[in-house]
DRENDO-541148 format. One record per residue (C-alpha): x, y, z; residue number from 0. Coordinates in steps of 0.001 Angstrom, whole numbers, always signed. Last residue first. Layout:
<rs>
(r (X, Y, Z), NUM)
...
</rs>
This chain:
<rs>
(r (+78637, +242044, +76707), 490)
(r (+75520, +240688, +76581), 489)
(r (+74048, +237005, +76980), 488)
(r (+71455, +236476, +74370), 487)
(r (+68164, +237589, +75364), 486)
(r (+65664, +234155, +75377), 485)
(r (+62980, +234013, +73487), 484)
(r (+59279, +234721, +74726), 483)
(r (+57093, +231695, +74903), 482)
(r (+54533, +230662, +72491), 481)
(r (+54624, +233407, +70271), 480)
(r (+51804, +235124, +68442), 479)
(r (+53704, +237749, +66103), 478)
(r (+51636, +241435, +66385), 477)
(r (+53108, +244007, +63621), 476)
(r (+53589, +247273, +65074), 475)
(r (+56956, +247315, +65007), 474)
(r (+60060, +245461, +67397), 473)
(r (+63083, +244208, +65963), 472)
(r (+65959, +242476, +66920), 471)
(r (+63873, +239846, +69519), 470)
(r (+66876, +237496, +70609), 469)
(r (+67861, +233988, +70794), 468)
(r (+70049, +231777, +73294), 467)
(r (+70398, +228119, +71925), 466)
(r (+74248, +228866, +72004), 465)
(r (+75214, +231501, +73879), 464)
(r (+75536, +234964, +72081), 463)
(r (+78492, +237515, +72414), 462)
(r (+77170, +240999, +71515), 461)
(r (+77924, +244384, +70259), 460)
(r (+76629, +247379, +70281), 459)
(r (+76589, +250912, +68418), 458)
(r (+79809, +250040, +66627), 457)
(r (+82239, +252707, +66718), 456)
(r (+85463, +251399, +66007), 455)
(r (+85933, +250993, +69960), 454)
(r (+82734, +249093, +70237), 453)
(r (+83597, +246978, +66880), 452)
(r (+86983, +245919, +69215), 451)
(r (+85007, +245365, +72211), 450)
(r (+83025, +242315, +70370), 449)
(r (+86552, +241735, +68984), 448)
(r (+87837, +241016, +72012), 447)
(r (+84422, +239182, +73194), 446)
(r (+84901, +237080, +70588), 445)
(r (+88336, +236127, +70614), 444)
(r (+88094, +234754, +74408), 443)
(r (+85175, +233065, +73770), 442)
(r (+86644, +231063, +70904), 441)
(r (+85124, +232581, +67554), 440)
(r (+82370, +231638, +65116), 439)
(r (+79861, +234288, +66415), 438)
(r (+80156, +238413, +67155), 437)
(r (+76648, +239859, +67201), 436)
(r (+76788, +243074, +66109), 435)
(r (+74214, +246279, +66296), 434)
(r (+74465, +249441, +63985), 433)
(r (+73125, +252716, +64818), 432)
(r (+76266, +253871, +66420), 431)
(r (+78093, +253295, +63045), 430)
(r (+80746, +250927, +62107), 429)
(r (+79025, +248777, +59506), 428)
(r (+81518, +250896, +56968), 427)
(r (+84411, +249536, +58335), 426)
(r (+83414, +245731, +58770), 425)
(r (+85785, +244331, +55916), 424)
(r (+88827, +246577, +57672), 423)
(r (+87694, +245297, +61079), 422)
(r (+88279, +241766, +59668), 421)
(r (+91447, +242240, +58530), 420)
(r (+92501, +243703, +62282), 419)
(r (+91108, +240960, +63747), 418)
(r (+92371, +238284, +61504), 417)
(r (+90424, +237368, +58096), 416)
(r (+89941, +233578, +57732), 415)
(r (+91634, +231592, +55085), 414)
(r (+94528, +230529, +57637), 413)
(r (+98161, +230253, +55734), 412)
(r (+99297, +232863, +57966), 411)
(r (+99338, +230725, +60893), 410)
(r (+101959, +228791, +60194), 409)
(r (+102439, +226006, +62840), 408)
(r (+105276, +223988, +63809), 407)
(r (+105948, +220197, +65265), 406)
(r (+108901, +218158, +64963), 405)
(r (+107931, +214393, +65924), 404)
(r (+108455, +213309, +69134), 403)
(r (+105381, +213053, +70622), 402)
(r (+105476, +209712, +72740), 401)
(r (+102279, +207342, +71604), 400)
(r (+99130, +206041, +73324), 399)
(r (+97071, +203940, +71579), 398)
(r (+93256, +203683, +70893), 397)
(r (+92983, +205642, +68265), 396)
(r (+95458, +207598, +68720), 395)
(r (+96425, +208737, +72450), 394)
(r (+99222, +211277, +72293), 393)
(r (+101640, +212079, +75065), 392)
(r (+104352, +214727, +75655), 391)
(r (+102141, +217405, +74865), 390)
(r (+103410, +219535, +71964), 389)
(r (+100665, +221964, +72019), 388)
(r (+100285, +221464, +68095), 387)
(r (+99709, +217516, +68969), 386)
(r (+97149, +218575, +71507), 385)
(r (+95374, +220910, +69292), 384)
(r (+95392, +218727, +66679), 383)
(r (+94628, +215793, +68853), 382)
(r (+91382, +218041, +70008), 381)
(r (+90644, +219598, +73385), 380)
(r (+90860, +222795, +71564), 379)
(r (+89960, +223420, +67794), 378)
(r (+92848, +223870, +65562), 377)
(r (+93740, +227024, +63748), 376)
(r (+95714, +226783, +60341), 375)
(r (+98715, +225319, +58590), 374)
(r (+99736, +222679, +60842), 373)
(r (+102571, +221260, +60359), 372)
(r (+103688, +217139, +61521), 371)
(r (+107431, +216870, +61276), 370)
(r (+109035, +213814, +60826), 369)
(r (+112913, +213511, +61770), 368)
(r (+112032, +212937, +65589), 367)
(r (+109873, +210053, +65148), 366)
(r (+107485, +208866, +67435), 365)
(r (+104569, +211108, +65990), 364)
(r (+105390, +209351, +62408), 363)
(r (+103742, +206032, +61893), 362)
(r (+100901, +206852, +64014), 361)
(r (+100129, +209939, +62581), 360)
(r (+100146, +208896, +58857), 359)
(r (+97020, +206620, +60147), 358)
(r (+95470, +209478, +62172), 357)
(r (+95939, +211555, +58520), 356)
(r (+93408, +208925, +57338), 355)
(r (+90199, +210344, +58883), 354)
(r (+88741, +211488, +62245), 353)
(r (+89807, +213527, +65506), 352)
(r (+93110, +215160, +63598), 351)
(r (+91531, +218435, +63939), 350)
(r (+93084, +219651, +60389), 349)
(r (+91261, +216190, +58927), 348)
(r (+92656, +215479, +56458), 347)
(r (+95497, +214685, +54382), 346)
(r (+98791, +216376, +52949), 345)
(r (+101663, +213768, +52887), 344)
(r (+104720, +215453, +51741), 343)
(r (+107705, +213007, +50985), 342)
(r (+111428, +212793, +51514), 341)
(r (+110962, +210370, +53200), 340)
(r (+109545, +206666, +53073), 339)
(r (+106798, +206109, +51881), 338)
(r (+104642, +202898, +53461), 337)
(r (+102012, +205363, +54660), 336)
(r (+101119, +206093, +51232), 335)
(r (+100396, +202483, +50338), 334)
(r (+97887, +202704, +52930), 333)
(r (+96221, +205652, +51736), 332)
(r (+96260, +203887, +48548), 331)
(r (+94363, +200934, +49465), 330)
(r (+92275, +202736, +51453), 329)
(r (+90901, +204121, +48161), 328)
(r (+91050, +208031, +46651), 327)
(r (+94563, +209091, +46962), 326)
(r (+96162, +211642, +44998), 325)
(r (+99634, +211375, +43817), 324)
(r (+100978, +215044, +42577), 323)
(r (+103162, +215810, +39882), 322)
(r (+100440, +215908, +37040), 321)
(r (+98309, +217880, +39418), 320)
(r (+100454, +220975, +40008), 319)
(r (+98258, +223493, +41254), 318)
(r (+98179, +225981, +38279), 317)
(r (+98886, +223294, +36032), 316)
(r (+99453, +225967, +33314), 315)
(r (+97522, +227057, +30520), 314)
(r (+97795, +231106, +31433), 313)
(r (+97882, +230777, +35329), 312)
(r (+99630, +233864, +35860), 311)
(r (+97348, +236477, +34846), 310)
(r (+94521, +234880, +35927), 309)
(r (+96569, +234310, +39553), 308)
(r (+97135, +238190, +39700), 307)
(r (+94140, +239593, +39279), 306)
(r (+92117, +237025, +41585), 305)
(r (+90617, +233600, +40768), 304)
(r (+86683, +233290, +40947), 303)
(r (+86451, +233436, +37068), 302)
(r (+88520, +230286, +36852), 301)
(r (+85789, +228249, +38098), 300)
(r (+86703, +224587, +36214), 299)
(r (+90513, +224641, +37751), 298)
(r (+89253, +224870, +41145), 297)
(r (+86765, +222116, +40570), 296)
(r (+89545, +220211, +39534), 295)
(r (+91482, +220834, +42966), 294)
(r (+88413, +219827, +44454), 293)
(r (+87848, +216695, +42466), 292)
(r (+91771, +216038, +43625), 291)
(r (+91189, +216181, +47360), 290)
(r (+87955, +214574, +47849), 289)
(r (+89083, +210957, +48457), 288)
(r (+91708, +212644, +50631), 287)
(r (+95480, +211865, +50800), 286)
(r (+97150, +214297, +49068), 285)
(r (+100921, +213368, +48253), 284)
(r (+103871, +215030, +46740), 283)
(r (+106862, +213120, +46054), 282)
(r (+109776, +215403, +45697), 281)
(r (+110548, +217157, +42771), 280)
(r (+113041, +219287, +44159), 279)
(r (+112301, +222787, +45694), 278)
(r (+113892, +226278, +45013), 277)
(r (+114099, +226143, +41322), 276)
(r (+111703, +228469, +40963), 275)
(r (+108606, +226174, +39500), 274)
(r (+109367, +223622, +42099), 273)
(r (+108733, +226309, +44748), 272)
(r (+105680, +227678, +43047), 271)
(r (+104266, +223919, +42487), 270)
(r (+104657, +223846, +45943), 269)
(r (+102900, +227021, +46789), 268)
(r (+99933, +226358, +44823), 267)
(r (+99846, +222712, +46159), 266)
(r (+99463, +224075, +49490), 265)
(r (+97185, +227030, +48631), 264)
(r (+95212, +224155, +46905), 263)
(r (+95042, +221754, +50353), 262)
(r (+93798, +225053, +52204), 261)
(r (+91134, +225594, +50020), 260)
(r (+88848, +222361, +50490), 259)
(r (+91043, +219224, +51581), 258)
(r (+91285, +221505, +54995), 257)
(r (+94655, +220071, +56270), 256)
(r (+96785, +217967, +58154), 255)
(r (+100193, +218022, +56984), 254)
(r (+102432, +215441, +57584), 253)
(r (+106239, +215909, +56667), 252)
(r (+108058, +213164, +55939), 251)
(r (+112111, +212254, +56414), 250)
(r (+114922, +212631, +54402), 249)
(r (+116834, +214742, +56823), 248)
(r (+117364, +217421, +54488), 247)
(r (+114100, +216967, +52377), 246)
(r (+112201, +217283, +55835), 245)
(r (+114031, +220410, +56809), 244)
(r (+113960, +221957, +53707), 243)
(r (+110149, +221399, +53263), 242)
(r (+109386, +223244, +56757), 241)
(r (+111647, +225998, +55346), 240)
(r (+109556, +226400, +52272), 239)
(r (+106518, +226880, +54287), 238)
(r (+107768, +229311, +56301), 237)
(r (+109141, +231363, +53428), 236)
(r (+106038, +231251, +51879), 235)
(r (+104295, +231898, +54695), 234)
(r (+106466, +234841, +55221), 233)
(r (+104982, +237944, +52406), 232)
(r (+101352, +237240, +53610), 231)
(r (+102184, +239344, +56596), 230)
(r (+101311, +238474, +60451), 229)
(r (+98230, +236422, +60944), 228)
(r (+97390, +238699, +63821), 227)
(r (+95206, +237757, +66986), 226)
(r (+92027, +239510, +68448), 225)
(r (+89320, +238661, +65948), 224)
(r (+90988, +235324, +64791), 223)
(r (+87755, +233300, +64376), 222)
(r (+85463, +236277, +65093), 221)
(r (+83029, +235469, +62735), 220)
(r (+79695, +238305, +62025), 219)
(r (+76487, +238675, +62396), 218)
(r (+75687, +242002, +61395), 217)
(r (+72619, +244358, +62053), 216)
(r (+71234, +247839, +60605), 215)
(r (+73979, +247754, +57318), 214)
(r (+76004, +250074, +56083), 213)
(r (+76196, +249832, +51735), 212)
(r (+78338, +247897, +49567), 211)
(r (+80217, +245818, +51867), 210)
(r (+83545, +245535, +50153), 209)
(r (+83534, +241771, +48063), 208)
(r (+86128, +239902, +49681), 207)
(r (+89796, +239733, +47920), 206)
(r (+89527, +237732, +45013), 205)
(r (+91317, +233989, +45052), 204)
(r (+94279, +232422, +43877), 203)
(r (+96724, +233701, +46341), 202)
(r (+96021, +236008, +49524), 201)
(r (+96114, +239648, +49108), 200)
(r (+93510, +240321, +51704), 199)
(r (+92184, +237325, +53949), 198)
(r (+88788, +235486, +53839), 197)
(r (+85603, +236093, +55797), 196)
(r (+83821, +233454, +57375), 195)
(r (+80004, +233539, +56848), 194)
(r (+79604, +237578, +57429), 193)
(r (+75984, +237841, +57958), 192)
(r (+75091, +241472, +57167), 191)
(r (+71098, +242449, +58052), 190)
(r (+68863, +244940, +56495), 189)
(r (+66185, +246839, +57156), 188)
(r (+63373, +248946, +55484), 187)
(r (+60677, +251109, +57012), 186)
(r (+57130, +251797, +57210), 185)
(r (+56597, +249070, +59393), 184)
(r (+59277, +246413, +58603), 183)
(r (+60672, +245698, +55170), 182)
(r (+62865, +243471, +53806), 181)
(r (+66920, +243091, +53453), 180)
(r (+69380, +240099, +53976), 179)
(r (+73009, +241083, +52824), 178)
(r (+75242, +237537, +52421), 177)
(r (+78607, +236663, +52680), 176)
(r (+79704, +234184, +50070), 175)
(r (+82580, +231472, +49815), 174)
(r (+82791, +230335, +45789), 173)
(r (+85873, +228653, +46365), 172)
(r (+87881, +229762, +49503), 171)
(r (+87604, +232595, +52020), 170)
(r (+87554, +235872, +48996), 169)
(r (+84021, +236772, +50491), 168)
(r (+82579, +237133, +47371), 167)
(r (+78831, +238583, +47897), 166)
(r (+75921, +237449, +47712), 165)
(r (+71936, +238755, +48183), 164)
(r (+69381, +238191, +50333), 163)
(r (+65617, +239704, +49439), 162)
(r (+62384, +240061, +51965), 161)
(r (+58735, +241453, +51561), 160)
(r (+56658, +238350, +51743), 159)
(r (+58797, +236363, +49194), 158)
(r (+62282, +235204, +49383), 157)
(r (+63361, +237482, +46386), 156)
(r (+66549, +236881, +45376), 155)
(r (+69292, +240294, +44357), 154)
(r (+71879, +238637, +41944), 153)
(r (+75736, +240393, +43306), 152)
(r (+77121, +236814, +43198), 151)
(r (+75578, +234096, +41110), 150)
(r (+73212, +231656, +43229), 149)
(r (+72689, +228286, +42282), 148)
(r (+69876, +226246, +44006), 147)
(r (+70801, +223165, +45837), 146)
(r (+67366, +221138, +47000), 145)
(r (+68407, +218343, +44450), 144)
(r (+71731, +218457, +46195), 143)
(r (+70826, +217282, +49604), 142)
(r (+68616, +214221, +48630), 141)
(r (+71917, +212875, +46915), 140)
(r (+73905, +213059, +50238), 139)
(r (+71383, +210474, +52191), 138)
(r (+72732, +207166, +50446), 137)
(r (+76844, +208443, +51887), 136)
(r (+75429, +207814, +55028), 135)
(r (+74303, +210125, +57623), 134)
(r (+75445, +210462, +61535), 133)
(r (+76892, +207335, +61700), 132)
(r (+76263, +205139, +64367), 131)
(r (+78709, +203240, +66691), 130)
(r (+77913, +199953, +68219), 129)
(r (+76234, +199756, +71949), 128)
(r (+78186, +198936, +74730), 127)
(r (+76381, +196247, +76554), 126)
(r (+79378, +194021, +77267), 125)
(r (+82369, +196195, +76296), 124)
(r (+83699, +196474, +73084), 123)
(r (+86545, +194811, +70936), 122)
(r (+87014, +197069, +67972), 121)
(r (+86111, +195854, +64506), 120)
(r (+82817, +197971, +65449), 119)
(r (+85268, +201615, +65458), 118)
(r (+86877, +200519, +61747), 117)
(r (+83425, +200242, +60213), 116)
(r (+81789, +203444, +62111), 115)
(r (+85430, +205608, +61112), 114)
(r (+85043, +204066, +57428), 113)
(r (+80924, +204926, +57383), 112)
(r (+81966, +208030, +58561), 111)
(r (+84676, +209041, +56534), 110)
(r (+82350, +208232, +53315), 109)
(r (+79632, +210530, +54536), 108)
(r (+82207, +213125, +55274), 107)
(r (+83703, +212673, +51570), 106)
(r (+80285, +212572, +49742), 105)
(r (+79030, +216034, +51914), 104)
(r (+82359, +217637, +50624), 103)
(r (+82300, +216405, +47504), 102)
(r (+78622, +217867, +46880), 101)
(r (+79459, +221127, +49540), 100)
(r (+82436, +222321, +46906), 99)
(r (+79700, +221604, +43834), 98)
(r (+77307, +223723, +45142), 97)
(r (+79753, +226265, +46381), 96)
(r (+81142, +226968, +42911), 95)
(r (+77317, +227353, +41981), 94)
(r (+76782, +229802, +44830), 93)
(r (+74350, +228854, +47388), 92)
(r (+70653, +229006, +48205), 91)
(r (+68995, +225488, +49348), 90)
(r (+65544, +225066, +48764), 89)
(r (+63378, +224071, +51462), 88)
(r (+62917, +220423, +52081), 87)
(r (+64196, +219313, +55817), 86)
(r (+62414, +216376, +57235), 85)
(r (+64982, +214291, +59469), 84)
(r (+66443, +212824, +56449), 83)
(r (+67243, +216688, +55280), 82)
(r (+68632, +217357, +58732), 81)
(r (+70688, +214930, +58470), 80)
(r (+72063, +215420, +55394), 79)
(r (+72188, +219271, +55952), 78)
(r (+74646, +219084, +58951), 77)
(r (+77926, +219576, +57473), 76)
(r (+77457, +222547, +55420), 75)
(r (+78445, +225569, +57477), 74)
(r (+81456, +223446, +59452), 73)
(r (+81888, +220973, +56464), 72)
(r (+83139, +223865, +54409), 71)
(r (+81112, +225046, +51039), 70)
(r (+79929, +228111, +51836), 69)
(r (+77595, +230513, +52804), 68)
(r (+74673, +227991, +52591), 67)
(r (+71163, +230272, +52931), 66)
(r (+68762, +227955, +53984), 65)
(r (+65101, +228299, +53000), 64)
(r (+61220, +228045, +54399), 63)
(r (+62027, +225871, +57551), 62)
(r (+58824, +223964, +59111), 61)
(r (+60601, +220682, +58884), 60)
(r (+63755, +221855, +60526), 59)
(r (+62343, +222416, +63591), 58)
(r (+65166, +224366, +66064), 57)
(r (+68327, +223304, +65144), 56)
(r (+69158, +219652, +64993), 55)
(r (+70633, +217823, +67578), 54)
(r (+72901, +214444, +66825), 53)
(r (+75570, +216703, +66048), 52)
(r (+76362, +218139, +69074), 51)
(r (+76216, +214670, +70889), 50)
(r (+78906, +213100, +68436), 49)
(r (+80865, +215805, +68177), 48)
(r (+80994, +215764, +72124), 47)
(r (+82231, +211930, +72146), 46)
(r (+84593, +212438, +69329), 45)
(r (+86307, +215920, +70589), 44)
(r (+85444, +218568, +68069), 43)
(r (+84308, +219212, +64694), 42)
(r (+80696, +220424, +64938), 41)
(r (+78800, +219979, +61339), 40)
(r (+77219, +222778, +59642), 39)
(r (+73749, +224251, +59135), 38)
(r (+74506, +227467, +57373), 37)
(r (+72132, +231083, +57997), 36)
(r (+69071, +229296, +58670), 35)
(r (+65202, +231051, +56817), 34)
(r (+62103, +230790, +58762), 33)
(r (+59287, +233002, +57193), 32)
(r (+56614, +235205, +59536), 31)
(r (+57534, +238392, +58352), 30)
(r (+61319, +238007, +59656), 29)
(r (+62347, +234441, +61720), 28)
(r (+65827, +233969, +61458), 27)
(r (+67790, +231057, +61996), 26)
(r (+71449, +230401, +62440), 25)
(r (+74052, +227840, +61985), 24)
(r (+78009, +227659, +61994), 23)
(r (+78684, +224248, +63507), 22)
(r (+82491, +225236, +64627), 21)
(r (+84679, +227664, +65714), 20)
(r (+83022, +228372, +69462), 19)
(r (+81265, +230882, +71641), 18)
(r (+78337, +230451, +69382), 17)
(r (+79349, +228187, +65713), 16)
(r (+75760, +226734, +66245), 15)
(r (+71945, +227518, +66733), 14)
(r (+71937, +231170, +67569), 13)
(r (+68314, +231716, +67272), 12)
(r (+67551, +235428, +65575), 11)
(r (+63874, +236929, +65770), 10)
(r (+62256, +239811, +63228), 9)
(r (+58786, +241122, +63099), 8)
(r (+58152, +241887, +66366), 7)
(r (+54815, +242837, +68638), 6)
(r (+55114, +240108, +71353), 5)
(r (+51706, +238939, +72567), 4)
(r (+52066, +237124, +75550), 3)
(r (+52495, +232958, +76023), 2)
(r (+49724, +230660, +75384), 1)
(r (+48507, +228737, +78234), 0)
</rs>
């Protein structure tokens, strides 16, 4: 029996990144086309990653775009295997973030297949089945042929009655948020979907984009909606002291890092440091098959930089390749983890659940000269998290080790906006009419900052559950549904 008659011409599905910071993904329905906000990858315990990731959002098939934000695995991470599964729409994104998602999509295809290989050399149980990967580094190609480039502030037409547009969101290379607008009845709305936005006065790259006009609806991150980063002015010093440390005691200092923005900033700050005499020319090393083709691509999309970096950059090295070691094969990850100190070892992943920063981990967690930093925010129930905790105990792979290792964290080196950042960006989406839903933050984040936007004058706000959905809009324009969508949970 089919289900009522619900006269509405817009629907959201929260399909990832709810009540969590990770797997951003969300699809609207408005006029009868299907269009997902990001379709990235969960990055989380191995087991739960595993199930996450293994369901797709809603039917992929039937979807008539996706509008990629940016280029991180946790908005991009998904498309391979949702392509294989039937995907074919085009693919909107920014051309900096077409070639950010390429190495980015090649790099997790290639940590799979290693993690898949290394996991079946293991001895298993009777009847335990092998490991699968998620996509191979064969299903990547299909992905980029449905990329189309995007510059920002260029108004696309979707077709029946509805446009997006982009805007910088200063996060990292060619990051976007994105203004959706059609009509409805006799009148015209719009929605804001914030992707993650990035901090103000941050090196290399623009501040974000101010919204250019309010907005009926925002989705928006809440990644650090009730914390402070604290002022731009002390990473540096932060970060510098870390090195001291290390250089003093001649030991190595692991950092496990984004290989896509965060690893720059890194190298941007220790070329600074070398530049002003206040570093030596220690060996520098990022270990990351994607780590150098992303510093390239920095260096190819100058126009993205800020005020202050163009002016600086002139013909330089602006992130110090010629004194860094990057390395692309095993074989010179492993002849990495045979350095002895003083050395920086910048790999990924910042979770610390996959990739070759787990092999730099065992060597140095049991020693109390090394220092593992972490130079961002770290999912729970994670080795990150439980390395940044400082729990006495470690299990790597499938070893337990004694954390001994010197541990810190400098939180002002995160590319997202914190609360009060973010409420800046959101100013003029403040209005009564206006209605939030607060995604891509731990619950306990979100629902701050959902009663944050309340306070600044938001008309509501909301905290969906993944899967949940909810009717925005209602007009006079009949949509035959087969069962009525669930209300996301409310504030």
């Amino acid at each position: 029996m089919a289900g009522p008659v619900i006269f509405a011409a817009m629907r959201i599905q929260f399909c990832g990144a709810d009540r969590t910071v990770t797997g951003s993904s969300h699809l609207l329905e408005i006029n009868g086309l299907r269009l997902f906000l990001d379709m990235g990858l969960y990055q989380g315990p191995r087991d739960e990653a595993i199930r996450i990731n293994s369901i797709l959002p809603a039917d992929v098939k039937s979807a008539d775009a996706v509008i990629l934000t940016h280029g991180h695995l946790d908005h991009c991470g998904k498309l391979p295997f949702a392509v294989r599964q039937g995907l074919k729409c085009p693919i909107y994104c920014t051309a900096a973030t077409a070639e950010v998602a390429r190495i980015v999509l090649e790099d997790s295809a290639r940590i799979q297949q290693e993690d898949v290989e290394y996991l079946d050399r293991r001895s298993r149980n009777p009847g335990e089945a092998s490991a699968r990967a998620l996509y191979g580094p064969a299903d990547v190609p299909a992905v980029l042929r449905l990329f189309k480039r995007v510059n920002y502030q260029q108004k696309i037409d979707l077709g029946h009655g509805i446009s997006f547009t982009f805007y910088d969101a200063g996060h990292i290379l060619g990051s976007a948020y994105v203004i959706l607008e059609w009509n409805e009845g006799n009148g015209a709305r719009s929605l804001l979907f914030t992707g993650d936005i990035g901090r103000y006065g941050e090196p290399i790259l623009r501040d974000p984009f101010p919204i250019p006009r309010p907005v009926d609806q925002v989705i928006t991150e809440s990644t650090y909606g009730n914390a402070s980063h604290g002022p731009i002015e002390q990473v540096g010093p932060q970060l510098l002291d870390a090195v001291k440390f290390c250089i003093d005691r001649r030991s190595r200092l692991i950092v496990p890092s984004f290989a896509v923005g965060r690893t720059q900033t890194m190298l941007w700050y220790f070329e600074k440091f070398i530049h002003e005499g206040k570093m030596p020319q220690i060996p520098i090393f990022v270990d990351s098959p994607m780590g150098v083709e992303v510093s390239r691509i920095h260096s190819q999309f100058r126009d993205y930089y800020d005020e202050e970096t163009q002016a600086m950059i002139g013909s330089k090295d602006l992130f110090g390749l010629a004194r860094v070691t990057f390395a692309s094969s095993t074989q010179d990850s492993r002849r990495i983890n045979s350095q002895a100190g003083p050395c920086v070892i910048i790999a990924s992943s910042p979770t610390c659940e996959f990739g070759r920063v787990l092999h730099h981990l065992e060597r140095s967690v049991e020693n109390p000269n090394d220092m593992v930093l972490f130079v961002g925010w770290i999912p729970p129930q994670t080795l990150g998290r439980r390395i940044q905790e400082k729990q006495p105990r470690v299990r790597i792979y499938d070893r337990w080790y004694d954390l001994r290792c010197q541990v810190r964290t400098i939180h002002g080196l995160s590319a997202h906006a914190d609360g009060d950042e973010l409420l800046k960006f959101l100013k003029p989406t403040c209005a009564a009419s206006t209605e939030a839903y607060v995604v891509h933050g731990e619950v306990d984040q979100a629902e701050a900052f959902a009663g944050r936007l309340l306070k600044a004058g938001i008309g509501r706000a909301t905290v969906p559950a993944m899967e949940s959905s909810v009717v925005a809009y209602a007009s006079d324009v009949p949509v035959n549904q087969t069962a009525a969508p669930r209300k996301a949970d409310q504030d």
